[in-house]
C-alpha positions as CSV (number, residue, x, y, z in Angstrom):
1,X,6.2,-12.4,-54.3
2,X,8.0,-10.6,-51.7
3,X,10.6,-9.4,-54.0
4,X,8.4,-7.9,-56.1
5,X,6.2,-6.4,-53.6
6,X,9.1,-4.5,-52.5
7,X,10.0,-3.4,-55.6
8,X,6.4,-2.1,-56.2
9,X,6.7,-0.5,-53.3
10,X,10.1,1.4,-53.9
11,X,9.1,2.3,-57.3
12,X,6.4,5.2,-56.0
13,X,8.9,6.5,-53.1
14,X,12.1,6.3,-51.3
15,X,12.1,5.1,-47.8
16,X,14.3,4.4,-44.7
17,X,16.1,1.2,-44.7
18,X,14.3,-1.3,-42.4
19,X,16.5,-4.5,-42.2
20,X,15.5,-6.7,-39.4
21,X,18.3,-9.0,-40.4
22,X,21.0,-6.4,-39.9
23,X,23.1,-7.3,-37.5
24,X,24.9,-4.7,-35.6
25,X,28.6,-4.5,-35.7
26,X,28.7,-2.2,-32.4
27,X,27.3,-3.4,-29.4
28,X,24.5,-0.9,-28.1
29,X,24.5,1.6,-25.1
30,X,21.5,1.5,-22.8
31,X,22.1,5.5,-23.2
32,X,20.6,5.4,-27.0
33,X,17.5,3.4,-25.9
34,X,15.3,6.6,-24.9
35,X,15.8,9.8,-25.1
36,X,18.3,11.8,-22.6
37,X,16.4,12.7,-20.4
38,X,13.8,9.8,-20.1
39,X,13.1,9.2,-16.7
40,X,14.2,5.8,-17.0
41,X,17.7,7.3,-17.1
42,X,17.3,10.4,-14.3
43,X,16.0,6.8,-11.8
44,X,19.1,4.7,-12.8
45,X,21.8,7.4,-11.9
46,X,19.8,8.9,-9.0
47,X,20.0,5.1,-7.4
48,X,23.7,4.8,-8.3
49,X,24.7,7.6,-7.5
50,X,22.4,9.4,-4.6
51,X,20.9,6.7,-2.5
52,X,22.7,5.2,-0.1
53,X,22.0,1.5,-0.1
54,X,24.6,-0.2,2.3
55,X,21.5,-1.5,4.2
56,X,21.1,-3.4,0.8
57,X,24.5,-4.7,0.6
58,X,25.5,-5.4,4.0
59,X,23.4,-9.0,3.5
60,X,25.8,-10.0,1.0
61,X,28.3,-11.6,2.6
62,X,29.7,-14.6,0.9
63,X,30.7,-15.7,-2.9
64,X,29.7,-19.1,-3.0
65,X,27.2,-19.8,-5.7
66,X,26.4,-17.4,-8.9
67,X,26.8,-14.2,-8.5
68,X,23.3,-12.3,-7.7
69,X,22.3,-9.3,-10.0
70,X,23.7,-6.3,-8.8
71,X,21.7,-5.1,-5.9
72,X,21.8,-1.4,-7.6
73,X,19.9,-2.1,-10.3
74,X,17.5,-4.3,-8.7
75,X,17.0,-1.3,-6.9
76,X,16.8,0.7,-9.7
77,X,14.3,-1.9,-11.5
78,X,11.8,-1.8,-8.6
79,X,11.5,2.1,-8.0
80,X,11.3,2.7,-12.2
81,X,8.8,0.0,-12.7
82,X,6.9,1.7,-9.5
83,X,7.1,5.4,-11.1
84,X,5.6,3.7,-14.3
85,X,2.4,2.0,-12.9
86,X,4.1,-1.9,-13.0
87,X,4.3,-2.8,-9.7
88,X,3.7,-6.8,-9.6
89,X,6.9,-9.2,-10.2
90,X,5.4,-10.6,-13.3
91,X,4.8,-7.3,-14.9
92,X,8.7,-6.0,-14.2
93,X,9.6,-9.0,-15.6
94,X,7.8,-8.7,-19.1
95,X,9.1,-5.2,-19.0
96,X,12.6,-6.3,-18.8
97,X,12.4,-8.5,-22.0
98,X,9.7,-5.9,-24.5
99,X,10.2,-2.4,-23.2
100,X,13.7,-0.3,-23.8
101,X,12.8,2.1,-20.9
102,X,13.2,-0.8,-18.6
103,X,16.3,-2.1,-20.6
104,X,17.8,0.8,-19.6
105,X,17.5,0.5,-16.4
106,X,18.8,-2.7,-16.1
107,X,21.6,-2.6,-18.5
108,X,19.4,-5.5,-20.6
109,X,19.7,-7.3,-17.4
110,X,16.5,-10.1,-17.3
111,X,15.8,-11.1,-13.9
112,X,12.6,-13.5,-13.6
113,X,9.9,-12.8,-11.8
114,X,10.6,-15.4,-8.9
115,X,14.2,-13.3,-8.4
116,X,12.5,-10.0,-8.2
117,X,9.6,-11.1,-5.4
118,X,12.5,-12.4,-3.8
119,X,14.8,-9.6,-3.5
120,X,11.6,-7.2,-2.4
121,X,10.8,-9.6,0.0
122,X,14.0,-10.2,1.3
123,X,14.9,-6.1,1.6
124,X,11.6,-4.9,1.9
125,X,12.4,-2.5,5.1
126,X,15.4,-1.2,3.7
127,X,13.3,-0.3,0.0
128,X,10.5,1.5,2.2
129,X,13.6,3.4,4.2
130,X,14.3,4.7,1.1
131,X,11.6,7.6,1.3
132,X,13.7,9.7,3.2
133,X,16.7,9.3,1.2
134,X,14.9,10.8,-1.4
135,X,12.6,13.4,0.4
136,X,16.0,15.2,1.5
137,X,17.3,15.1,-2.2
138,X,13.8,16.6,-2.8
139,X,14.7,19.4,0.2
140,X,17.8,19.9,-1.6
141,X,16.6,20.8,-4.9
142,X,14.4,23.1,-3.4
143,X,11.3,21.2,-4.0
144,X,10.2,21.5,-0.1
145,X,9.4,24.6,1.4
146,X,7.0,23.9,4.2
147,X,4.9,26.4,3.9
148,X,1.2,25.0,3.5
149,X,1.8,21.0,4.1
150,X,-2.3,19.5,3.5
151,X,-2.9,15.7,5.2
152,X,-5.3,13.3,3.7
153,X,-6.2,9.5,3.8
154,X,-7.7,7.3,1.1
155,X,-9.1,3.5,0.9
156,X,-7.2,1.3,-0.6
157,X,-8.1,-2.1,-1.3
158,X,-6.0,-5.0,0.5
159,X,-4.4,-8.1,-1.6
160,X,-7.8,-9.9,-0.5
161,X,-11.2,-10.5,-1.4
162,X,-14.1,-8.7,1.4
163,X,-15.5,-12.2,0.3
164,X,-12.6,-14.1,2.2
165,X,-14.0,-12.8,5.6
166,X,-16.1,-14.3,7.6
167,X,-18.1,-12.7,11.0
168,X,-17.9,-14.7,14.3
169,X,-21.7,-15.9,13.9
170,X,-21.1,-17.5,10.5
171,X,-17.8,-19.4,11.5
172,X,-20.0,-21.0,14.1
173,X,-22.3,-22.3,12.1
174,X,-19.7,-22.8,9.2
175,X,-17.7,-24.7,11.8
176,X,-20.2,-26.8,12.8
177,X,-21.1,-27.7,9.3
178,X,-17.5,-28.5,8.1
179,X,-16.8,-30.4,11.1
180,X,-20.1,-32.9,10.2
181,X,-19.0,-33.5,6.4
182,X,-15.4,-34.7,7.6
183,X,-16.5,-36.8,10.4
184,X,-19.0,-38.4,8.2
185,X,-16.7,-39.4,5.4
186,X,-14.2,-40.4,8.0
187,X,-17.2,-42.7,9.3
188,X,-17.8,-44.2,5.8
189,X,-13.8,-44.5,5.3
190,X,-13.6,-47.2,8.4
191,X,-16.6,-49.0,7.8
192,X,-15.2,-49.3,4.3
193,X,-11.2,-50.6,5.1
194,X,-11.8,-54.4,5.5
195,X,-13.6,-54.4,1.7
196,X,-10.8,-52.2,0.3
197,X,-7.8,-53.8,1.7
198,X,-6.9,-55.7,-1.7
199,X,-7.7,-52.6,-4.1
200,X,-5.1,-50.2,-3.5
201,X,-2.1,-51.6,-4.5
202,X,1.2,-49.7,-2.6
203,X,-0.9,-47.1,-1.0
204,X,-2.2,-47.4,2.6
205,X,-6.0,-46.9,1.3
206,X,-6.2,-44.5,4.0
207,X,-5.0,-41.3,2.3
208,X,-7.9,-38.5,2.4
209,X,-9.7,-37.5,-0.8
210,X,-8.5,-34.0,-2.5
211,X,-12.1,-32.4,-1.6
212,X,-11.5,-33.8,2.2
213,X,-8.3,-32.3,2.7
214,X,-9.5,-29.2,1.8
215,X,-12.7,-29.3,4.1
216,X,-10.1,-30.2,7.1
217,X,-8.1,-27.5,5.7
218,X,-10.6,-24.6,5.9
219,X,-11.7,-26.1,9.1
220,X,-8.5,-25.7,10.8
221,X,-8.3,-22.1,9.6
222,X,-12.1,-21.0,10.6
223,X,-11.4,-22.4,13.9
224,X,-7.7,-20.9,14.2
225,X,-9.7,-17.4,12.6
226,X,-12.4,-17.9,15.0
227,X,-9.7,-18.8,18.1
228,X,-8.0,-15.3,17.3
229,X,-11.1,-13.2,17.7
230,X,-12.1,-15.0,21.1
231,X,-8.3,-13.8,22.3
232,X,-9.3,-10.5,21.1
233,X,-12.1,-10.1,22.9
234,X,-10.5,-11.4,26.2
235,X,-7.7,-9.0,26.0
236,X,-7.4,-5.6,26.7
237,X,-8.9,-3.4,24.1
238,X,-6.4,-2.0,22.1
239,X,-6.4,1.5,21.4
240,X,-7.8,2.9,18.3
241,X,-5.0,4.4,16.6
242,X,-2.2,2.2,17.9
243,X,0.3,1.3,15.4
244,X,-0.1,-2.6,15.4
245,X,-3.4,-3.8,13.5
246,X,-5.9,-2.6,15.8
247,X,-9.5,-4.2,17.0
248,X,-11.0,-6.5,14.0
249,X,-14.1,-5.3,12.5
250,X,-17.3,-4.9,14.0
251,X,-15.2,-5.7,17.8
252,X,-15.4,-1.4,18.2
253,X,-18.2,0.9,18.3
254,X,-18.2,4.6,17.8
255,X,-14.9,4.3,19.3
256,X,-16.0,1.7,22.0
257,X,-15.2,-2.0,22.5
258,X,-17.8,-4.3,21.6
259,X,-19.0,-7.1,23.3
260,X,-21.6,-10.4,22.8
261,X,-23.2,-10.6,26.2
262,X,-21.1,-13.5,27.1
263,X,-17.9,-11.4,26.9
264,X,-16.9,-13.2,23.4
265,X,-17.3,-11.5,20.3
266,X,-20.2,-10.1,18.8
267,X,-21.6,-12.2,15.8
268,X,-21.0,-9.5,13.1
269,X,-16.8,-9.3,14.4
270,X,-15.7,-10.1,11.2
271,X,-11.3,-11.4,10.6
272,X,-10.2,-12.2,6.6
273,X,-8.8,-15.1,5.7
274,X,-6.6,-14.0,3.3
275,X,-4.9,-11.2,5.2
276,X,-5.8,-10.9,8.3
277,X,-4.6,-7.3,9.2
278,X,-6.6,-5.8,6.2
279,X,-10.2,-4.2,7.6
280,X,-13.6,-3.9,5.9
281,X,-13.5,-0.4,5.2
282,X,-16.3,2.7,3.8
283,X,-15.7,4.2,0.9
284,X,-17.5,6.5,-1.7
285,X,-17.8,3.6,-3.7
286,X,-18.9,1.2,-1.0
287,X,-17.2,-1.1,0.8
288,X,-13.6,-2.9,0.2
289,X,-10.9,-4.8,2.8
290,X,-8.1,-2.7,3.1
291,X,-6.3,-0.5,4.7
292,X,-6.3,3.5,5.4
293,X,-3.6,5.0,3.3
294,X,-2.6,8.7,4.8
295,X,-0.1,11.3,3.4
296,X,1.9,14.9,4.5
297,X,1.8,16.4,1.3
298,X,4.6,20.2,1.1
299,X,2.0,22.9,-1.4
300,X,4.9,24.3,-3.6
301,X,5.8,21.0,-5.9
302,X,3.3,18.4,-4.4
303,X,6.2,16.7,-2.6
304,X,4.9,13.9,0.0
305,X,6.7,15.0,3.2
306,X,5.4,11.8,5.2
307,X,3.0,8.8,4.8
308,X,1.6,6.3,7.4
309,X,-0.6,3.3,7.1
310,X,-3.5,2.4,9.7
311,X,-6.3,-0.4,9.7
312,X,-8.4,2.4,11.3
313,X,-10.4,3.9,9.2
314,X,-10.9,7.3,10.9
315,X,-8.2,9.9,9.9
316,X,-7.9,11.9,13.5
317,X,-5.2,9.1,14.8
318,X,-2.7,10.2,11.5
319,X,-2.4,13.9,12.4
320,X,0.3,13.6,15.0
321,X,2.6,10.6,13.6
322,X,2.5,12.8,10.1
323,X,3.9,16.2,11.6
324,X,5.9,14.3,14.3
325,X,7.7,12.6,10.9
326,X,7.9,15.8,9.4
327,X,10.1,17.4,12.1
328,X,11.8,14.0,12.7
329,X,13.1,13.6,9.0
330,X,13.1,17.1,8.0
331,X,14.2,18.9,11.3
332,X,11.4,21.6,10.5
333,X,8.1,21.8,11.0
334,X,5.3,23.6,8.7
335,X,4.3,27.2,8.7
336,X,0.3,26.1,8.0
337,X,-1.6,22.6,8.2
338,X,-4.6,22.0,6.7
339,X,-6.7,18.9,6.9
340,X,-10.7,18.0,6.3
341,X,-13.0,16.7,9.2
342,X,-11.9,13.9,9.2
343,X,-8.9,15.1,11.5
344,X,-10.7,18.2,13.5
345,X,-10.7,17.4,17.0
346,X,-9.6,19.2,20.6
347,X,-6.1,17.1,21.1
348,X,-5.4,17.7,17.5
349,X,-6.2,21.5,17.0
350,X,-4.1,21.6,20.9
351,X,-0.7,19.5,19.5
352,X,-0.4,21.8,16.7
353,X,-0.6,24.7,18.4
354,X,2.0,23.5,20.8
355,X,4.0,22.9,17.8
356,X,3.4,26.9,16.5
357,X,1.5,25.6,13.4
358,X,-1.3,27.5,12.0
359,X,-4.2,25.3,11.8
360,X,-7.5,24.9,8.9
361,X,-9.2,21.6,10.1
362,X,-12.6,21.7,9.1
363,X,-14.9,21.3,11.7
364,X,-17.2,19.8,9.6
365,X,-20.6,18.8,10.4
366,X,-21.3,18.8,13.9
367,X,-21.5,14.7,14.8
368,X,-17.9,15.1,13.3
369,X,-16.7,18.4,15.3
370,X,-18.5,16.8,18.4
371,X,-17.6,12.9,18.1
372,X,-21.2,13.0,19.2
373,X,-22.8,10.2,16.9
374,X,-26.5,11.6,17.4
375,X,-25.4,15.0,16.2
376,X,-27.2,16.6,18.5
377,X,-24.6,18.8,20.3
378,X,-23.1,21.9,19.7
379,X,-19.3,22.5,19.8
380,X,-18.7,23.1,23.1
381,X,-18.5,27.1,23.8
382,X,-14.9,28.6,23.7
383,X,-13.6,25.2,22.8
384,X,-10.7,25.1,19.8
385,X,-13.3,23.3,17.7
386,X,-15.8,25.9,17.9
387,X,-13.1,28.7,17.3
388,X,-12.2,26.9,14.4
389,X,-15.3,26.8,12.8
390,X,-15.5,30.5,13.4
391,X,-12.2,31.0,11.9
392,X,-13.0,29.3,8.8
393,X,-16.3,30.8,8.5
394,X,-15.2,34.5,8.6
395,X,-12.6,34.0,6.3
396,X,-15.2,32.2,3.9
397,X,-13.8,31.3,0.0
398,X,-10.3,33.5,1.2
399,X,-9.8,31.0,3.8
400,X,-6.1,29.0,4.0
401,X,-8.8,25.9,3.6
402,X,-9.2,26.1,0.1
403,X,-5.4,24.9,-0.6
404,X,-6.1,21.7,0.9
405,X,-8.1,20.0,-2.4
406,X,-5.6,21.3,-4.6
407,X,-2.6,20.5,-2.8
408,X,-3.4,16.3,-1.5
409,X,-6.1,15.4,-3.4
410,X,-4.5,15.6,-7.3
411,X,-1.1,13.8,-5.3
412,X,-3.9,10.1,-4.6
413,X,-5.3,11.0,-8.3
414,X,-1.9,10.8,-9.5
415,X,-1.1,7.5,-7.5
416,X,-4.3,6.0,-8.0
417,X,-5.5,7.1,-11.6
418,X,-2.3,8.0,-13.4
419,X,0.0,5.4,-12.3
420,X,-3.1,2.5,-11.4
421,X,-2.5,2.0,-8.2
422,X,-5.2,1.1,-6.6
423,X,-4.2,-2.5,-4.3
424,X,-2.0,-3.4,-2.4
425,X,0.2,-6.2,-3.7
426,X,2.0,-7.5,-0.6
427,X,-0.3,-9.2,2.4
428,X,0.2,-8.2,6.3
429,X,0.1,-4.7,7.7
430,X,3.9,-4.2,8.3
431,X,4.4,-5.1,4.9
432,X,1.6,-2.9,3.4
433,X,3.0,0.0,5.0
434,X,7.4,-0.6,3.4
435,X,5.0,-1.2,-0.3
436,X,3.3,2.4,0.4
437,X,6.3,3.9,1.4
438,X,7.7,2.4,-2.1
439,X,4.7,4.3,-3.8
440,X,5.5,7.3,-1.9
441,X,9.0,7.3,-3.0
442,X,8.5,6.5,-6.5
443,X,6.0,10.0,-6.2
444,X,8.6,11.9,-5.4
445,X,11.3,10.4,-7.8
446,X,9.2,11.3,-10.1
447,X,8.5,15.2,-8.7
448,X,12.4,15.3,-8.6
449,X,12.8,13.8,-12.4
450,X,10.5,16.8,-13.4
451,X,12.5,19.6,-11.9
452,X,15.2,18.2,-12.8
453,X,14.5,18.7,-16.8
């Protein structure tokens, strides 16, 4: 039947050989996979040729065992898969076996998922050094002009469920409830031992139950969850914007620690379970745990000149660690800044015009310009906030401010919409922040890919 369904079929037209059986007498070049200049190719030579990765190699040290995949193109594998929206260890592994792009990174190279979560882990500081590496080749291609640089933050969700958190007043109660169950089946356990003695063969008879262990489990972490908040609260408040994980939620209050009358924490102090350093965070579309992703983006090509993560979710605390990275790694600073109300404030509007920057901050509304949270005062008169507001009012739709939607905001549409990134995939704050420098990077690998066509 087949044969003569072929025939059929090459009586009414000529085609294309399509042999699946061929087999090829040359042996393939990952150059003929995609097209010349596929990204997929622009990545693979940038990383073996550009970036300078002896931070990488310098923990290979000895030759006993199999030799590891080159380093290069593990490299390579990770910043590709993150320029094409495959970020998870599974996912680049699939890739490596069904899609050419990501056989020509590799070379047809097939490293399993476990060797790739390994090799991120295991370099993870070194991959998020990497920004800088490329923001200079960026500079270099003339991508970077520092001219209008716009700052921005947005939500993004933690590797951790807002479900897996639990406030101070529940773990009480939770505690008190978990602690109860065990006791009582440890009560029935001994009164039962003398009758069980013959029925259980080599084992003890004492082993606990599956759903036991896991009630002493989740007791031992409420009460190690609800030990860490009492610490808190005994401790010195952190400051707001500090660059460790900050107060826990609900332990601050308009910017003021908050206390149960006892000096413990208040009930609604809330810590996750899952990943502790992640925050239960506002959004337009509610509420997630996560963290506060911010970014320096240059106007001219949408290059992202720096990036910082926070737990906090105000923006203010971003504005001087973003320009302060600008001049560190770039050894310039920007002509013009502009930034929403989020980051309008007196020692902001004052640092940059130490630094010679002209300023557009919104003011906003006033509870913003103010930090008063009734709203019911005025910017104070001849204060940089209230000349601000005046600034950006003359100038109305002419105003410098208008190049700030245009300029940040497509750069998170881009990250988050285009390329689906939208949660963290790695747990703990200093490991959230080398994964958003990856995404950085792999933004501005791909500005560099374009200009480079």
């Amino acid at each position: 039947m087949k044969g003569d369904r072929d025939s059929l079929w090459a009586m009414s037209k000529t085609f294309r050989p399509w042999d699946v059986d061929q087999v090829w007498l040359f042996p393939p070049s990952v150059q003929d996979f995609v097209p010349a200049k596929h990204v997929a190719h622009f990545v693979r030579e940038t990383v073996r040729g550009d970036l300078d990765l002896t931070a990488i190699f310098a923990s290979y040290e000895e030759e006993r065992g199999y030799p590891p995949y080159h380093p290069a193109m593990m490299v390579a594998l990770l910043l590709y898969g993150y320029s094409r929206g495959v970020y998870s260890s599974r996912q680049l592994e699939r890739a490596c076996e069904e899609r050419v792009d990501f056989m020509a990174v590799t070379g047809m190279s097939r490293p399993d998922f476990h060797t790739i979560a390994a090799f991120r882990r295991r370099h993870l500081a070194a991959l998020g050094g990497l920004f800088v590496q490329v923001l200079k080749l960026c500079r270099e291609a003339g991508l970077v002009k520092l001219g209008h640089v716009a700052l921005d933050g947005t939500k993004i969700k933690a590797n951790a469920s807002r479900h897996r958190a639990m406030s101070y007043g529940r773990m009480h109660e939770a505690e008190a409830k978990l602690q109860a169950e065990v006791a009582a089946w440890f009560a029935r356990a001994d009164a039962a031992d003398v009758a069980e003695d013959g029925t259980h063969g080599s084992a003890r008879g004492d082993e606990l139950p599956d759903w036991v262990a896991d009630k002493q489990q989740r007791l031992e972490r409420l009460r190690a969850a609800k030990a860490a908040l009492e610490a808190e609260a005994k401790a010195p408040p952190a400051p707001a914007d500090d660059d460790g994980p900050g107060p826990s939620t609900g332990m601050v209050d308009h910017g003021k620690p908050k206390r149960a009358p006892d000096g413990g924490p208040p009930d609604r102090a809330q810590r996750n379970f899952t990943d502790p350093d992640s925050r239960i965070l506002k959004t337009a579309d509610g509420i997630v745990q996560g963290y506060n992703a911010q970014i320096a983006v240059d106007g001219d090509h949408q290059i992202i000149l720096a990036h910082r993560l926070q737990t906090n979710a105000a923006d203010r605390g971003a504005l001087v660690p973003l320009v302060k990275a600008i001049r560190r790694d770039l050894r310039d600073r920007p002509q013009e800044l502009s930034a929403d109300a989020g980051y309008c404030d007196e020692a902001n509007l004052a640092f940059l015009v130490r630094r010679r920057i002209a300023a557009y901050l919104a003011p906003g509304r006033i509870r913003h310009a103010t930090g008063d949270p009734a709203g019911k005062r005025r910017p104070r008169k001849g204060s940089r906030v209230a000349a601000m507001a005046t600034k950006l009012r003359r100038a109305a739709h002419r105003s410098r401010y208008r190049l700030r939607k245009q300029i940040v905001e497509p750069v998170f549409g881009q990250i988050k919409a285009a390329r689906g990134f939208r949660q963290f995939f790695l747990r703990g704050l200093p490991k959230v922040r080398q994964e958003w420098a990856m995404i950085c990077t792999a933004h501005n690998l791909l500005k560099l890919a374009a200009a480079s066509r």
